[in-house]
C-alpha positions in Angstrom: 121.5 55.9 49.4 121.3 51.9 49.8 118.1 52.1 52.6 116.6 54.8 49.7 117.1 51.9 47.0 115.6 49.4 49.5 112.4 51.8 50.2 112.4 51.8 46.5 112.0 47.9 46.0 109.5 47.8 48.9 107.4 50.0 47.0 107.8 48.2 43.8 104.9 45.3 42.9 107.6 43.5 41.3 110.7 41.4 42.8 112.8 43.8 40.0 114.3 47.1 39.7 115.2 48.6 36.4 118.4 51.1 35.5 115.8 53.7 34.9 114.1 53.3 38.3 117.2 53.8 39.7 118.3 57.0 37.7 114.9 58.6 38.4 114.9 57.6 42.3 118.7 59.1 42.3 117.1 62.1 40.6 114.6 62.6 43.3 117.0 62.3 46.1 119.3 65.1 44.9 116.5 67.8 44.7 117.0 67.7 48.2 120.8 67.6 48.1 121.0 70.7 49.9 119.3 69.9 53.0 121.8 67.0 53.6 124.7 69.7 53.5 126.8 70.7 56.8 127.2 74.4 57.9 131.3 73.7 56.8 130.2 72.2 53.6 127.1 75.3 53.2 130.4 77.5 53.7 132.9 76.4 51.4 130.1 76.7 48.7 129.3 80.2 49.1 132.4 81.9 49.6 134.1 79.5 47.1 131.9 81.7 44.8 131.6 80.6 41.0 134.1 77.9 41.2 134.0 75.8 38.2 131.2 77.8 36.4 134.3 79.1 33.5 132.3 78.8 29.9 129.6 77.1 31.4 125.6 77.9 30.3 123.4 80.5 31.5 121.0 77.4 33.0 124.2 75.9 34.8 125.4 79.8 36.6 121.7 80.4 37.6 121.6 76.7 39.4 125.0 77.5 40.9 123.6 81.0 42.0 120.0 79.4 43.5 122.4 76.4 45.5 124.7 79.4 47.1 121.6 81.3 48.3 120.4 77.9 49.6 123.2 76.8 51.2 122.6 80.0 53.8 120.0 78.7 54.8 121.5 75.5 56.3 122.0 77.6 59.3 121.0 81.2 58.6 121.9 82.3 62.1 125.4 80.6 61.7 126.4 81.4 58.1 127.1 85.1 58.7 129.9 84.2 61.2 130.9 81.6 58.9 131.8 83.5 56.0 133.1 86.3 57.7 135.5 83.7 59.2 136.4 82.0 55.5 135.8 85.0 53.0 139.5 85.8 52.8 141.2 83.2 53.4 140.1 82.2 49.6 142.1 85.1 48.7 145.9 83.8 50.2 146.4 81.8 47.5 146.3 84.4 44.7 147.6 87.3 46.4 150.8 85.3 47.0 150.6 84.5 43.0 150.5 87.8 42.4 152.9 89.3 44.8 155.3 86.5 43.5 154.9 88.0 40.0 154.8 91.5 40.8 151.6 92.2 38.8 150.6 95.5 39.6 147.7 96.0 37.7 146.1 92.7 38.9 147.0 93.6 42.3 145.2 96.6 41.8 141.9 95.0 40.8 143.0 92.4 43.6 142.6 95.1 46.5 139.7 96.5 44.6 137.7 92.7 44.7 138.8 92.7 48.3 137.3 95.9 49.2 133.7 95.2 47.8 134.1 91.4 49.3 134.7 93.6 53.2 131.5 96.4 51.7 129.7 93.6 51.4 129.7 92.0 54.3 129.4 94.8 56.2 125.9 95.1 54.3 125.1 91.5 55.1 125.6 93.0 59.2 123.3 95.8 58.2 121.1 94.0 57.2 121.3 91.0 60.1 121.2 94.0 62.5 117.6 94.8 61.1 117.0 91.6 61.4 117.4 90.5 65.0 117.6 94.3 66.4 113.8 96.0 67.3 112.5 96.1 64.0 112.7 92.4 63.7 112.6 92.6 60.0 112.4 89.1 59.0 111.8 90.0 55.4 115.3 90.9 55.0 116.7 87.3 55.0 116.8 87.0 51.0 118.8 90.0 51.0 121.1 89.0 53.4 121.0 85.2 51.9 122.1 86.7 48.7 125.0 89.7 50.5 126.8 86.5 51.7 126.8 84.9 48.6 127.8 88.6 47.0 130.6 88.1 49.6 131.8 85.1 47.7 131.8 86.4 44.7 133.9 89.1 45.1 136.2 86.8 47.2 136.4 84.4 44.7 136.3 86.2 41.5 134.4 86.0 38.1 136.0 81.9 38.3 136.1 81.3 41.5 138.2 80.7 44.1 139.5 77.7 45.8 139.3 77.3 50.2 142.7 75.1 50.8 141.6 72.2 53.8 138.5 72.4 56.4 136.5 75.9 57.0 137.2 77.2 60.1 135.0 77.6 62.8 133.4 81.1 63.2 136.4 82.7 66.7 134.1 85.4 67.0 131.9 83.1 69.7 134.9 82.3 71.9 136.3 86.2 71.4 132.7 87.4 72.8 132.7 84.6 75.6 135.8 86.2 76.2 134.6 90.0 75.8 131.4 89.3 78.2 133.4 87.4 80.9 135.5 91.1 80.9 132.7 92.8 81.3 131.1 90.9 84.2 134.6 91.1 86.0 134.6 95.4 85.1 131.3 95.3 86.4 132.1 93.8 89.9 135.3 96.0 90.0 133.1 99.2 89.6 130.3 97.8 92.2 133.3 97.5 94.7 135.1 101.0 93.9 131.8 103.2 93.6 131.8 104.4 97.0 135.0 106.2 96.7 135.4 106.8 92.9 133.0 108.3 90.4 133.5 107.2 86.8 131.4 104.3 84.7 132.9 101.3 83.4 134.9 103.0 80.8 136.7 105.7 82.6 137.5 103.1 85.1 139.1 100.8 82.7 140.7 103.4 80.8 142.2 105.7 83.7 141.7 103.9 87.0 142.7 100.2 87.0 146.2 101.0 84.3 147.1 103.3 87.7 146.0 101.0 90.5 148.0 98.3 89.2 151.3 99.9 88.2 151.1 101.2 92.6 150.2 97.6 93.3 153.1 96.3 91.1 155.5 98.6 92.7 154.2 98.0 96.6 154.1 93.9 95.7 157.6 94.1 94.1 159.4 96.2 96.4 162.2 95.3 98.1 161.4 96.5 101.3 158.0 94.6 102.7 154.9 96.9 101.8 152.7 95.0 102.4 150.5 97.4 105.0 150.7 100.0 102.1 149.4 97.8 99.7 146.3 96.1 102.0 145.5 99.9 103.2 145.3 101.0 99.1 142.9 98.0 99.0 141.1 99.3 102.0 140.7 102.6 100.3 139.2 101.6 97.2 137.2 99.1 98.6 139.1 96.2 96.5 139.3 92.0 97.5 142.1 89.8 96.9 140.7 88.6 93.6 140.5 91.7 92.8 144.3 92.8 92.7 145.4 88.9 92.1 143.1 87.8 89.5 140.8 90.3 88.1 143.3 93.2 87.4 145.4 90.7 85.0 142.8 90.4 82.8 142.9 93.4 81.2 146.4 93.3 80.2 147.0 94.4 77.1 150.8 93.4 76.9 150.9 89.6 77.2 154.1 89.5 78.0 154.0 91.8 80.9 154.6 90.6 84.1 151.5 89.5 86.2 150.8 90.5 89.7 150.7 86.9 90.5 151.4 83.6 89.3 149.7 80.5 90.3 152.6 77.7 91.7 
């Protein structure tokens, strides 16, 4: 704002600067408001929805409706994951209100907001499939632009809703770092075991590896010393060390179960 003002005076013939050249310089400068927005800030606008918009003119809720579909576009290929990460969390607050009250009939039109706030975004995926799938439909942003803030709406209600602190970072790019790390290990697995079984990546993690390593568990934590048993089931399905120690852990699906080994 103050090197704006300065560019302003540089401009200026005179050494002056009226209160109306500053008004009509401020004016120019928030036309472009929008661009200066962050992805968190872009978010909290659209699924906040019509916040603030209660009794005010047609003029005001088309503005409001024109700066949602804009703020999308801050980071179009961020957004989605943005308010698919934020959409409900606008809706804590008031289905705590309501549960507190015991309002059935507004926790009926509750659940009813929250399933076309979920429809919707499942559009806006539709949609973004079309987009950056084969057909490459690039047309389709608009329509998308305006699902997310459709997404809002419904989230927030005909007056809005309110997101309590910071929006939260979309987990969906750490949970697929995680999902393709999975993969790559399932992958290795079948490349070493294909010799001797014949199943693709899901039969082997579904039916092989939950078998493998409840024999390994037993051999490993037998009282008696198996360990020839154990290195000749290795040999026999053509398995490493990192295999068994490492790699077989990682598709645990009880946490807490005990691990084949722990490091220290």
């Amino acid at each position: 704002q103050v090197l704006n003002c300065l560019q302003m005076w540089s401009k200026k013939k005179t050494n002056s600067v009226t209160y109306k050249d500053l008004k009509e310089r401020q004016s120019t400068i928030n036309k472009d408001e929008i661009l200066r927005v962050s992805m968190f800030d872009a978010t909290k606008i659209i699924v906040e929805g019509r916040r603030g918009l209660a009794g005010a003119a047609t003029k005001t809720i088309k503005d409001s409706l024109y700066k949602r579909s804009d703020a999308f576009f801050v980071d179009y290929s961020m957004m989605g994951l943005m308010v698919h990460q934020n959409y409900l969390k606008i809706m804590i607050r008031e289905y705590q209100e309501i549960s507190r009250r015991k309002d059935e009939a507004r926790m009926d039109e509750f659940g009813d907001r929250m399933h076309d706030a979920t429809q919707t975004m499942s559009d806006f995926v539709i949609g973004e499939d079309l987009i950056r799938g084969g057909d490459q439909n690039w047309s389709l942003l608009p329509y998308i632009s305006m699902m997310a803030v459709k997404t809002g709406y419904h989230a927030g209600g005909q007056n809005g809703g309110s997101l309590g602190g910071f929006p939260e970072f979309s987990s969906w790019l750490g949970k697929n770092s995680s999902r393709g790390k999975k993969a790559r290990l399932l992958k290795e697995m079948e490349y070493h075991m294909n010799y001797k079984i014949s199943s693709d990546t899901a039969d082997l993690r579904l039916y092989y590896l939950p078998l493998l390593r409840t024999r390994f568990m037993n051999l490993m934590t037998s009282e008696e010393s198996k360990t020839t048993e154990a290195i000749q089931l290795m040999d026999e399905y053509g398995l490493d060390r990192n295999d068994i120690l490492e790699n077989m852990d990682e598709f645990l699906m009880d946490r807490k179960a005990k691990k084949l080994w722990k490091p220290g």
